[in-house]
N, C-alpha and C positions, 0 to 999 in steps of 0.2 A: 500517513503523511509525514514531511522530512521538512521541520522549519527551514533549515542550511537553502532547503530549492526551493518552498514554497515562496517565502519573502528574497529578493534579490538581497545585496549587501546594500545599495541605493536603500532600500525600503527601510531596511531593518534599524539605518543609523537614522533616517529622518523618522522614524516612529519612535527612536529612544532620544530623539534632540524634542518631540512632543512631548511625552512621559516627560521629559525635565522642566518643561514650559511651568511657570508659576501660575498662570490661568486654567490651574488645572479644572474649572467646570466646562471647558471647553475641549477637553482634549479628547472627550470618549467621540466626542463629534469629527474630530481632525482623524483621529485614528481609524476613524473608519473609512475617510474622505479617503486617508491615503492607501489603505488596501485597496480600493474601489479604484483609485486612480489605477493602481500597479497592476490590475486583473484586467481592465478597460485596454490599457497598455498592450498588453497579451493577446487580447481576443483582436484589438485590428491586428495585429502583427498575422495572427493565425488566419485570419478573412483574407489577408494576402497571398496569404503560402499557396505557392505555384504547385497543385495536384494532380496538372494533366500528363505529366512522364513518366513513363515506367524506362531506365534508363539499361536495357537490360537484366539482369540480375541484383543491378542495385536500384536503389528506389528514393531517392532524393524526393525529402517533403517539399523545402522551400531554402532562399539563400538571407532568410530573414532570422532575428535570433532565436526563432525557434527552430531554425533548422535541426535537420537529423539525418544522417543516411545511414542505413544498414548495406550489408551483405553476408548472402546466406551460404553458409559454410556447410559441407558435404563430404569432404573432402576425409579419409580418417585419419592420416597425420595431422593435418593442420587442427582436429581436434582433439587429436594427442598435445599438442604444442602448445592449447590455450589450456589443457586439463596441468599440465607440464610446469606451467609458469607459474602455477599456483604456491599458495604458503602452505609448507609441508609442516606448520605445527595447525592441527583440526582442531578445534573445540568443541567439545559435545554441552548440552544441556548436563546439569547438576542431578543426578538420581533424583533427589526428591521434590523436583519443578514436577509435579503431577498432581494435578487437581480433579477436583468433580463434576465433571464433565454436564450438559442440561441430557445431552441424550450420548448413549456410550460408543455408537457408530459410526463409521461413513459409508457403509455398506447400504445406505437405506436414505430415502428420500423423507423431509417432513416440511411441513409448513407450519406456523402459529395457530395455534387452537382459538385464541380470542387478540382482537387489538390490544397493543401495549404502547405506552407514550413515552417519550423522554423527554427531558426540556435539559437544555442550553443555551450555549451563545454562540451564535454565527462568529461560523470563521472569519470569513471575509466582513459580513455587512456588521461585524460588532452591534449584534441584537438579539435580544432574546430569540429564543427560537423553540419551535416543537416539532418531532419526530415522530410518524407516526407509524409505525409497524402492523401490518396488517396480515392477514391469511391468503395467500396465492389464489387469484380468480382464474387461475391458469398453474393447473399442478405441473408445467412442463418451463415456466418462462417469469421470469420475477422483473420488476418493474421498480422506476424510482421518480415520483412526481414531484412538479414545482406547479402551484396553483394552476393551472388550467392545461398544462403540457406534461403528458404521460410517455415514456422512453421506456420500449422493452431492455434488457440485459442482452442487450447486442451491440458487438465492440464497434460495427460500422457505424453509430451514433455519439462513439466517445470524440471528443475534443482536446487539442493540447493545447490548453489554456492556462492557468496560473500554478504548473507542474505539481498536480494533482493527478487522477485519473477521473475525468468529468466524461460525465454519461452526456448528452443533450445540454439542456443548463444548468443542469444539477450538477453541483461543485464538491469534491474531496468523498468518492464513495466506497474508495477504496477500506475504508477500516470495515463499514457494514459487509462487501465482497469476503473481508477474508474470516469472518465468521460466519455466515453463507456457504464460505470452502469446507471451512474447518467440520461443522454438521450437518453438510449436505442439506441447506437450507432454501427452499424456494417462499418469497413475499413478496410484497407488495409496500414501497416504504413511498412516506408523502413527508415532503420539508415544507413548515412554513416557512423560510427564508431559502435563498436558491443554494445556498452552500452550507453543508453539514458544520454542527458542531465540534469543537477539538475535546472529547471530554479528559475527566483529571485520570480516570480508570480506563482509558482508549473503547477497546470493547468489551468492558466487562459491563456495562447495562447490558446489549445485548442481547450477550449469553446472561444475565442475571433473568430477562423477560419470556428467554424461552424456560426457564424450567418450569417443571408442569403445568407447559403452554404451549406443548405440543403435538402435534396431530403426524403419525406415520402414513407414508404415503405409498409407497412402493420400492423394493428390491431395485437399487440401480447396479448394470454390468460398469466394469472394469474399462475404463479407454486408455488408448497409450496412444504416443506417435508410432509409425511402421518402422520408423530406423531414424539415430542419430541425428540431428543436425543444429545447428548454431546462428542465431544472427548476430552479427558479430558490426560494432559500432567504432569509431573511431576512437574511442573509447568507453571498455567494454564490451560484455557479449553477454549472450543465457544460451546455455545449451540446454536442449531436451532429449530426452533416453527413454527407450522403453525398459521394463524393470529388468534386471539383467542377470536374474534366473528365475527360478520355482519360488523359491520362500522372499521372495522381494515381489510377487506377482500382484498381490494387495497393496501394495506401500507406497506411497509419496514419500521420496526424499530429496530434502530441500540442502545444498551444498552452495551455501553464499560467501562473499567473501567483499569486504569493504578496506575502503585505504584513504585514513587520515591523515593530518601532520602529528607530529608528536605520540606522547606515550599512553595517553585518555584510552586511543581506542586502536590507532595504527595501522596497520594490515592485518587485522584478524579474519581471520575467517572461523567458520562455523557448520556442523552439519547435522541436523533433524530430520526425524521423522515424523512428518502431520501427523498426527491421531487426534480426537477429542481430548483424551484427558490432558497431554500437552500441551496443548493449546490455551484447554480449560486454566491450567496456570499461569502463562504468561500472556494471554490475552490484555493487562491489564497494564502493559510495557506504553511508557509516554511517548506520543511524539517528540522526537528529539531536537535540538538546536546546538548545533556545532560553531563555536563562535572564536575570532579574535580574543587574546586575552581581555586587552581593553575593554570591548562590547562586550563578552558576557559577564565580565566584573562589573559593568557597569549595571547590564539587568537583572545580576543579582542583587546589590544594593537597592535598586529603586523597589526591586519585589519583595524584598525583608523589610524593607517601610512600609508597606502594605499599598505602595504604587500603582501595580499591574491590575486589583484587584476586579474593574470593572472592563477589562479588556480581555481579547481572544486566547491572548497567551500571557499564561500566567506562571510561577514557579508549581501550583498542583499538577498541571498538564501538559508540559513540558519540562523534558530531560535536560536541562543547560548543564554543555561542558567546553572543556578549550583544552588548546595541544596535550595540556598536562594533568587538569583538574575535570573531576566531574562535582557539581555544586549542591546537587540536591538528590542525592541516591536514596532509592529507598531500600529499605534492609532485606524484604521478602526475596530479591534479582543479588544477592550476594552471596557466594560461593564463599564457604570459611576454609576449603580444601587449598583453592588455588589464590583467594583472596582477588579473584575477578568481579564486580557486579555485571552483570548479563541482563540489564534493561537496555542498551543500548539496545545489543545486537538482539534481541525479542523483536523490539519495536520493527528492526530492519525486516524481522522474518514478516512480520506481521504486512510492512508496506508490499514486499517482494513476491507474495505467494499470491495477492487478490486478485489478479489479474485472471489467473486460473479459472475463476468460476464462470469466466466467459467462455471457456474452453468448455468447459460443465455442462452449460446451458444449449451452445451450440449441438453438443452430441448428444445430449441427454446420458450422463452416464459421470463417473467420477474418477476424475483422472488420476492414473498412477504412475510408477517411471522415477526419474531420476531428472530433478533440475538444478544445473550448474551457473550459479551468476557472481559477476564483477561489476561493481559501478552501474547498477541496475536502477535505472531511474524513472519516474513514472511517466516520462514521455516514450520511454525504451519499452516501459510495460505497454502502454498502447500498440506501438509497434508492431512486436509481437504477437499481440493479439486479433489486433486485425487480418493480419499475416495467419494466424493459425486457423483463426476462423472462416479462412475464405477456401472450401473444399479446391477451388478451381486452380487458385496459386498454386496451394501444397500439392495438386497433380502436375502440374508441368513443373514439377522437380521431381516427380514419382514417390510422392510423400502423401502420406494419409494420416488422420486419426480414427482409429477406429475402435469397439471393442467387441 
């Protein structure tokens, strides 16, 4: 999750003109009214969105603010040209961002040995909340519940709603998705409140509840796309690649690239390879919030009073930085070599890669290849994914995933 998209700029100043309110016994109550407001907002917006055109090659959601339109690029200059425009200084991960992974594979399917719980605070509904991790009743298809409404991990159920990646009504599930990718994990997850918590360690509960908590399921084959191709947004694109010889035929590599104002974060771009143990270390990358000087001076301050402390976002579990400054680094994401902290750009991989496990589930198998992204946003991740998972599309382009 990306506070900058989740809360509008609207949201974010009237929840810090609350935070300032002097009747502060009232304000966990307001701040919750007002995410509720800002999500309600979204979902009519989205109950509007005009889904009956396919407009040729392009595929216009709606002309409401959530619109979006893609077009799907083929073409192998034109993907020379978005590969082209890229920032030619790469960043790799630090050598020794490598941790201890719960299980050391992706080569292999598992599910959870026994239920495991976590407690938090709702995102949105600012309320306690419990998580409930369970073992696959379906070694092939993992599920995410809200009281009485059960949603397989199938992208034609996701929603663009409050620019998260929302399953049915179940809100922000993309952090559980991308440790799911990360260890080829199939479960069964129950919220009591309909939107996930933001925790202070993102997903390192997790991977903390899988370790010797899990059960090996079966050998998964290898899937790629059959060849190159892009959707490409008015701004932004993700391209996918199958791996692009023999000692790449195992490998997810993840090639992102983001563009701020100022010198915090910039144009960097970044390139990884999924594994477990890498993951295993920066799993633990904050959701971040990209602010205005003003605004995030100003949520720094009320958060060092100890302000924030009974609300969703907090200074533990979010990154606050602005054009120039990052506020609250932690040390383990600091590089002493190049003097970069690399929690931002974690957190990025971690939002950008969960979409995948749709990809996963659909084929039954674990995707490899090479993925190229810009300005990759979680209404873009939907996109995509419905897009991938729909065999019929990716035929009348002569596109497959298969392995």
């Amino acid at each position: 999750m990306i506070v900058p998209v989740i809360l509008s700029r609207r949201i974010f100043s009237e929840i810090l003109r609350v935070l300032q309110n002097k009747s502060s016994g009232k304000r966990g109550k307001k701040v919750a009214h007002v995410l509720e407001e800002d999500t309600n907002f979204r979902s009519r917006a989205r109950r509007k969105a005009d889904l009956s055109e396919r407009n040729g090659r392009r595929f216009p959601l709606s002309d409401t603010e959530l619109s979006t339109e893609f077009e799907i690029v083929r073409d192998s200059s034109r993907l020379d040209r978005l590969r082209e425009a890229r920032s030619k200084e790469i960043l790799f991960l630090p050598d020794h961002f490598i941790g201890t992974p719960p299980v050391s594979s992706r080569d292999f399917s598992y599910t959870v040995e026994r239920e495991f719980v976590l407690e938090g605070k709702a995102t949105f509904e600012n309320r306690n909340s419990r998580v409930y991790v369970r073992p696959a009743t379906d070694p092939e298809k993992s599920s995410f519940s809200w009281r009485e409404s059960r949603f397989p991990l199938d992208a034609s159920y996701c929603i663009k709603g409050n620019h998260n990646i929302q399953l049915g009504e179940v809100k922000i599930i993309e952090h559980p998705l991308a440790w799911m990718l990360a260890y080829g994990v199939y479960t069964d997850i129950e919220t009591s409140e309909s939107s996930f918590p933001t925790f202070d360690t993102c997903d390192l509960p997790y991977s903390t509840g899988l370790k010797d908590n899990f059960r090996k399921l079966e050998k998964r084959k290898a899937i790629s796309v059959s060849s190159p191709f892009a959707l490409e947004w008015e701004k932004g694109y993700c391209i996918l690649e199958p791996p692009a010889n023999s000692k790449d035929a195992d490998e997810l590599v993840l090639d992102h690239q983001v563009s701020y104002p100022g010198t915090s974060v910039g144009n960097s771009r970044i390139r990884v390879t999924l594994r477990p143990d890498t993951f295993s270390y920066f799993c633990d990358a904050r959701t971040t919030a990209f602010r205005t000087k003003p605004e995030a001076e100003k949520f720094h301050q009320i958060g060092l009073a100890g302000g924030l402390k009974d609300y969703p976002f907090t200074l533990e579990n979010v990154l606050l930085l602005d054009e120039d400054r990052i506020y609250n680094s932690r040390e383990k994401f600091q590089d002493s070599k190049t003097g970069r902290n690399f929690e931002f750009l974690c957190h990025e991989l971690i939002d950008i890669c969960a979409w995948l496990r749709f990809v996963e589930e659909k084929y039954s198998g674990r995707f490899v290849g090479r993925m190229t992204t810009y300005l990759f946003d979680h209404h873009k991740q939907i996109d995509i994914a419905q897009f991938a998972c729909d065999p019929e599309r990716l035929a009348e382009l002569d596109l497959q995933i298969f392995g």
